[in-house]
C-alpha positions in Angstrom: 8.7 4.5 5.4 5.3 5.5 6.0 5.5 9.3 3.5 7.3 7.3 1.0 4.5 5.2 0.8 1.8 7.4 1.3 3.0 9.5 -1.5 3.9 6.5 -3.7 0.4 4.8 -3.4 -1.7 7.6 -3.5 0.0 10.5 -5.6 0.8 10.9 -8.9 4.7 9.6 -8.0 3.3 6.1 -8.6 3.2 6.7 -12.1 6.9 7.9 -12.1 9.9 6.2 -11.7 11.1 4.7 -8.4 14.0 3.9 -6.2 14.8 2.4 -3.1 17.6 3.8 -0.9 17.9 1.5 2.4 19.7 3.8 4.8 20.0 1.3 7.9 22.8 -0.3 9.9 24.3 -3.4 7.9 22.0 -6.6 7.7 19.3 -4.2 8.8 16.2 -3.0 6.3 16.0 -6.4 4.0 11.9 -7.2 5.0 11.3 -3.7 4.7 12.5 -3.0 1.1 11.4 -6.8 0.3 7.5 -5.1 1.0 8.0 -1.8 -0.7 9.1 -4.0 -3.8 5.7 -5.5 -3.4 3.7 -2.2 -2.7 5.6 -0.8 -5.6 4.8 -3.4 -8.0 0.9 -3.4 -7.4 0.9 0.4 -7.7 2.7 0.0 -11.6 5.5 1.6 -10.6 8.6 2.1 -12.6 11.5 1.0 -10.5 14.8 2.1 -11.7 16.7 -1.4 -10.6 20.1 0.8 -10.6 19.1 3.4 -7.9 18.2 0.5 -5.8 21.2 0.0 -3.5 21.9 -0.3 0.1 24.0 2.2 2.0 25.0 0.9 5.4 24.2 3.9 7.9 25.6 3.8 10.9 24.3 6.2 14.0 28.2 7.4 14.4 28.0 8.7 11.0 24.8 11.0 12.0 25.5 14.3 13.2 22.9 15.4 16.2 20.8 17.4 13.2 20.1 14.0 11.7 22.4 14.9 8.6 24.5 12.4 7.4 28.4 13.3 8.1 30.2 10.8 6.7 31.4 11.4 2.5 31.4 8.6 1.5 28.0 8.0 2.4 26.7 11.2 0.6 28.8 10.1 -2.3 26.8 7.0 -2.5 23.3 8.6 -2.4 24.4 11.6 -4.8 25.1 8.8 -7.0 21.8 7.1 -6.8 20.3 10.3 -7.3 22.0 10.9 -10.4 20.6 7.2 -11.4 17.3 8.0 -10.9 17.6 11.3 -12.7 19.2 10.2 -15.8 16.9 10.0 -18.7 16.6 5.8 -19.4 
């Protein structure tokens, strides 16, 4: 979490539009992206509501490189990047 906030804070990306991806295990990440929401929303930041999902991550479904295996995972985040990429 740290870069993401680092580089939403005190960059120019603060002034763009947002998303929040939690890749955790299930029931895991919900105070964390409950605190980015804050951080976001004092920096002015334009949240796109629709990228924000949660993708369950499990450790089986990351290989030993730390890329995600599983396709249906990557399907879910190509999606969100598409989201956040489409012009609103």
């Amino acid at each position: 979490m740290a870069p993401l906030l680092s580089a939403t804070c005190h960059g120019a990306a603060a002034s763009g539009a947002q998303a929040r991806v939690d890749a955790a295990a299930a029931g895991r990440g919900r105070g964390t992206g409950a605190t980015l929401r804050t951080v976001l929303g004092h920096t002015g930041a334009d949240i796109v509501e629709s990228a924000c999902v949660r993708v369950p991550v499990d450790r089986g479904t990351v290989g030993a490189d730390g890329v995600i295996t599983d396709e249906g995972v990557r399907e879910q985040l190509a999606a969100v990047l598409v989201r956040l990429l489409t012009p609103r």
